[in-house]
PLY file of the C-alpha trace (Angstrom):
ply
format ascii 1.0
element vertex 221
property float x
property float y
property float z
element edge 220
property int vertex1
property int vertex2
end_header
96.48 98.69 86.99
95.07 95.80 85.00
91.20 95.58 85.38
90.00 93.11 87.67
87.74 90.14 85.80
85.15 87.84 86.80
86.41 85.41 88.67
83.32 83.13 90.20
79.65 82.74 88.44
76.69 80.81 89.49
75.99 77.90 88.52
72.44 77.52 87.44
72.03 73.29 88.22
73.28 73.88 91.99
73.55 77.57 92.54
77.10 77.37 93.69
79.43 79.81 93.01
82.26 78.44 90.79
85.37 79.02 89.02
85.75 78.95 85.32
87.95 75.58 86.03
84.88 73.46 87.02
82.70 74.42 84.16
82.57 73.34 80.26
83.98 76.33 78.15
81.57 79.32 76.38
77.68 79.37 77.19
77.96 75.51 77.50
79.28 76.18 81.58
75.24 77.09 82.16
76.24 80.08 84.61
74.90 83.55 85.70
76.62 86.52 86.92
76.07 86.69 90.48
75.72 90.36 90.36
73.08 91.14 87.54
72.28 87.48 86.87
72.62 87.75 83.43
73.96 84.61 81.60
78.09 84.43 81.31
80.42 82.66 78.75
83.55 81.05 80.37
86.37 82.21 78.69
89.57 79.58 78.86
91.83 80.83 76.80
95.52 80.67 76.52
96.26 83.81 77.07
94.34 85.92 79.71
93.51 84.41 83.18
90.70 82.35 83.07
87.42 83.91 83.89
83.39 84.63 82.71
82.63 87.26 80.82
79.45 88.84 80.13
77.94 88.98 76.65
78.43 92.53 74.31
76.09 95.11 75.21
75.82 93.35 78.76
78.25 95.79 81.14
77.23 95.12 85.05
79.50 96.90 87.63
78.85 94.77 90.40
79.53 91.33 89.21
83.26 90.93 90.68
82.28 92.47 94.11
78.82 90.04 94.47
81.49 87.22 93.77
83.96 87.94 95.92
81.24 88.32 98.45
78.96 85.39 97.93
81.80 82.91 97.27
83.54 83.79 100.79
79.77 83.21 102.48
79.46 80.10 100.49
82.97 78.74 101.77
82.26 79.26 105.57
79.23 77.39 104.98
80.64 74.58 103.53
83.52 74.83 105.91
81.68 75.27 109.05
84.95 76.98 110.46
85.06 80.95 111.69
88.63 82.07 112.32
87.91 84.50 115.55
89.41 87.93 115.56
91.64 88.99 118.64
90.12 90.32 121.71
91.35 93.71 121.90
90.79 97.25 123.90
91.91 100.37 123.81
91.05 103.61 126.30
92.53 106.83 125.88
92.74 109.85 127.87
94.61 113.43 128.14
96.64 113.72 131.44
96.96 117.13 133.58
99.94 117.88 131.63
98.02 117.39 127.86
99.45 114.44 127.37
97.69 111.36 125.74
97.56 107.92 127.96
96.32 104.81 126.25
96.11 101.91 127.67
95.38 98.27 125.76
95.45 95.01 126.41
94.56 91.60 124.06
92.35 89.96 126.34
92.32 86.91 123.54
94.09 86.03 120.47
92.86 85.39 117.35
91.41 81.36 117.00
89.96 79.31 114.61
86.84 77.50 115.64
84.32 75.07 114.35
80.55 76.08 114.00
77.71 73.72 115.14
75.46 75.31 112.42
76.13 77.90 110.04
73.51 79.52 107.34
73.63 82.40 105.28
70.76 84.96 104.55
68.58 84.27 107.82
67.16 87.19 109.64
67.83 87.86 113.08
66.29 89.89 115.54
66.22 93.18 112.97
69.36 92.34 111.08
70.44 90.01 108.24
74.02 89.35 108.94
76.01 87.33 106.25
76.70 84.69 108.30
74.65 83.55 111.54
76.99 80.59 113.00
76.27 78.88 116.18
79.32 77.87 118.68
79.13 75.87 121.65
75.21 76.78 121.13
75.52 80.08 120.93
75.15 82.82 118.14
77.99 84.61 116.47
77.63 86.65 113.51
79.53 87.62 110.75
80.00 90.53 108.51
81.95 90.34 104.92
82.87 93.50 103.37
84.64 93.42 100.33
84.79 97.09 98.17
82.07 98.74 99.83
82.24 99.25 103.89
79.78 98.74 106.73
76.94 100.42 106.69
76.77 102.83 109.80
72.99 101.45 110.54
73.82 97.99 109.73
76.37 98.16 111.93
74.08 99.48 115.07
71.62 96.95 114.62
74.36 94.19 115.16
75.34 95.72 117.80
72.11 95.91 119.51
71.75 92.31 119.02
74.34 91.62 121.94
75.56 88.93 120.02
79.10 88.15 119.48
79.75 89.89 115.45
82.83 90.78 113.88
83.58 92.03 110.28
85.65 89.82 107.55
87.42 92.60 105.59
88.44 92.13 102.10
89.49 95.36 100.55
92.43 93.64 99.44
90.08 92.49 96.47
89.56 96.14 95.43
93.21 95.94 93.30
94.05 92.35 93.66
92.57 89.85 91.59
90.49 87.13 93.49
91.05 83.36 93.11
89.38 80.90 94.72
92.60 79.90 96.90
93.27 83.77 97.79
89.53 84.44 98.91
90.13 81.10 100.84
93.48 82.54 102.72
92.00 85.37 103.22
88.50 84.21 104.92
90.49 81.28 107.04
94.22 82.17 107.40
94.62 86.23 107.88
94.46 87.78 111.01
94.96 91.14 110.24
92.03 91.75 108.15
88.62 91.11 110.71
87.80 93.00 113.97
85.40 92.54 116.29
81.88 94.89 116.05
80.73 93.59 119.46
81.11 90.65 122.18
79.88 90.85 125.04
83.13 90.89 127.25
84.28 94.26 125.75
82.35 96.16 128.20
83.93 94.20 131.17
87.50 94.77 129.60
87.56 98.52 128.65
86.15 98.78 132.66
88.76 97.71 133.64
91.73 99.72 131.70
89.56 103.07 132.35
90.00 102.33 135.91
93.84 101.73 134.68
93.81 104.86 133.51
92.20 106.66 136.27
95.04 105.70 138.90
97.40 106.97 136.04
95.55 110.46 135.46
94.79 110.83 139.73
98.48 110.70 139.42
99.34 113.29 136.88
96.62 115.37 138.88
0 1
1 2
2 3
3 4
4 5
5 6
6 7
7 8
8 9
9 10
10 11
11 12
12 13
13 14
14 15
15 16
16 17
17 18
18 19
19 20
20 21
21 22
22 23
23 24
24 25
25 26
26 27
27 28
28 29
29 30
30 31
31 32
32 33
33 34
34 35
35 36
36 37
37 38
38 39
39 40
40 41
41 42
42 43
43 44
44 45
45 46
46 47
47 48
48 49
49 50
50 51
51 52
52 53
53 54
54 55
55 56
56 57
57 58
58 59
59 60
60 61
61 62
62 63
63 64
64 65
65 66
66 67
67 68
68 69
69 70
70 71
71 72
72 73
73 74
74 75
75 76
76 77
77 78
78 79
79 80
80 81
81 82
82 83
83 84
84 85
85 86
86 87
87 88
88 89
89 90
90 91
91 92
92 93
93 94
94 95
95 96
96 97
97 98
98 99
99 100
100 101
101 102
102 103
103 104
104 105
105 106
106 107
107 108
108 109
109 110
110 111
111 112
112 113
113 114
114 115
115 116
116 117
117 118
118 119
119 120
120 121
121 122
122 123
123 124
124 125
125 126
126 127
127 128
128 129
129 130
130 131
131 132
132 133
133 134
134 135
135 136
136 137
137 138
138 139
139 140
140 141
141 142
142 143
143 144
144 145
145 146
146 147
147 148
148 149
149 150
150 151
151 152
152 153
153 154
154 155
155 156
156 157
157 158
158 159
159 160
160 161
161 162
162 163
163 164
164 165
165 166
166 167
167 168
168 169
169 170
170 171
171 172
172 173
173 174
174 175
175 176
176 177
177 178
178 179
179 180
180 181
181 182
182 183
183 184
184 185
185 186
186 187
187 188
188 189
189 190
190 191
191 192
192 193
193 194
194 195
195 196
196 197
197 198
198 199
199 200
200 201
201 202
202 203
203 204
204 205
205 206
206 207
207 208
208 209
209 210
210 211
211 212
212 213
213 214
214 215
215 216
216 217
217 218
218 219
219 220
């Protein structure tokens, strides 16, 4: 597998993430590694992809996933656009026989919306989400996980929150090599990769399959 490179730094006059494209070549491009914030050289060379590189002596093992991760914040919030996972249940239950009855239902499919506000890094209630958005003037949250997953506790305190959240996955990343344009795709044109961590219809919705479910299993009985 070839090794995955740096593909976004930070610009030190704006503190935007960028790609080696929009910068002058070397130390000249006046960029940090988002991950150890160490200075970077932009290397635009003929042959390899171009990319920043830290200096010798300088390894940092976080740089690529602290790109990946601020640059797809940094788009929705220049953006101002969320594209909304589907609204989906599932209930399971063993029947008087041992076998398994599921039922699920998409209650709404997947949408693309535009925020009112959108800001990155605010705390809310006991949580820092990635991205607190507001729609139709109310809250959603978002979650961006790119090699390493959601945090167990993190993901609790969303919850309690009873706001709308879902999670932006982008384990793709882990073998692929990011680009601005594939990060972009991925954050505003996939589907498959986000799923709700809580809205507040879910409890509504998988109430009404159990009860689904419980005519089904009264009838095995």
């Amino acid at each position: 597998m070839t090794a995955l490179i740096l593909p976004f730094a930070r610009r030190l006059s704006d503190k935007q993430l960028v790609s080696p494209n929009e910068v002058p070549r070397g130390l000249a491009c006046n960029c940090v590694c988002p991950g150890c914030e160490r200075p970077v050289l932009a290397k635009q060379g003929p042959e390899k992809k171009w990319h920043f590189a830290h200096g010798k002596g300088d390894p940092c093992s976080e740089g690529y996933e602290v790109s990946v991760h601020e640059l797809a914040k940094q788009l929705i919030r220049e953006r101002k656009k969320l594209l909304l996972p589907a609204l989906e249940a599932v209930v399971a239950a063993t029947d008087a026989f041992g076998q398994s009855l599921v039922e699920k239902e998409i209650f709404a499919e997947s949408l693309t919306v535009s925020l009112d506000t959108c800001f990155t890094g605010r705390m809310l209630q006991d949580v820092t989400p990635d991205i607190c958005g507001a729609l139709n003037g109310k809250e959603i949250l978002v979650e961006i996980t790119v090699i390493h997953r959601l945090m167990p506790g993190k993901r609790e305190r969303l919850i309690e929150t009873r706001l709308p959240s879902f999670e932006i996955d982008l384990g793709a990343f882990k073998i692929k090599q990011a680009t601005r344009e594939l990060v972009s795709d991925a954050i505003f044109c996939e589907t498959g990769n986000r799923k709700w961590i809580y809205h507040p219809r879910i409890d509504a919705v998988e109430a009404a399959l159990r009860d689904k479910l419980d005519v089904k299993l009264a009838e095995s009985r």
